[in-house]
N, C-alpha and C positions, 0 to 999 in steps of 0.2 A: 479897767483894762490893764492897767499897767501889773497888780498881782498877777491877774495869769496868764501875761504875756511875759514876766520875767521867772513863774514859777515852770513854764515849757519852756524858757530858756536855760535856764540850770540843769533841767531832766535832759534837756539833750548834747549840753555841753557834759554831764556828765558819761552820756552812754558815749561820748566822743573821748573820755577819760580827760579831759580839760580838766587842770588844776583851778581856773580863775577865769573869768567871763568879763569882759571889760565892753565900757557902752564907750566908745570913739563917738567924740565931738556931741554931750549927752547936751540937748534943750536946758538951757540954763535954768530953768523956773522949775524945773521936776528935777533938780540936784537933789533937794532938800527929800524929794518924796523916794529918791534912790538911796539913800544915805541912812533914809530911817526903814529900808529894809536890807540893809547889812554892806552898802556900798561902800569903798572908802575913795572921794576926790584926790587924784595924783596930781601933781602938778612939775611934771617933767619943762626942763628948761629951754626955752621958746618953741613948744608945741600947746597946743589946747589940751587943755587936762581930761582926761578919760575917766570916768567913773568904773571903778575896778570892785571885786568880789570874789573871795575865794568857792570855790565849787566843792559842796561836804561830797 
C-alpha cells in the first residue's frame, strides 16, 4: 500500500508543480519505511516532525 499510495502522491504533487510533498504528523512506526524511500525526518522546534521529500 504504502508504494502506490506515495508513488500517486508524487504524480500528483508533481502535476500541481509542488517542489516537496511532506506527510504532517507521519505514524511513528512507518518513519523508517518513509525514509527508505527517499524521505527526510525534519524535526522543526516544538512542532511534531513531518516526514519531507523532494518532488523530481
Amino acid at each position: 500500500m504504502i508504494p502506490a499510495g506515495l508513488t500517486a502522491l508524487l504524480a500528483y504533487a508533481a502535476v500541481l508543480g509542488k517542489g516537496e510533498m511532506r506527510l504532517v504528523e507521519p505514524f511513528a512506526p512507518l518513519v523508517p519505511a518513509y525514509e527508505a524511500r527517499g524521505f527526510l525526518l525534519v524535526k522543526p522546534r516544538g512542532e511534531r516532525p513531518p516526514c519531507v521529500r523532494k518532488v523530481p
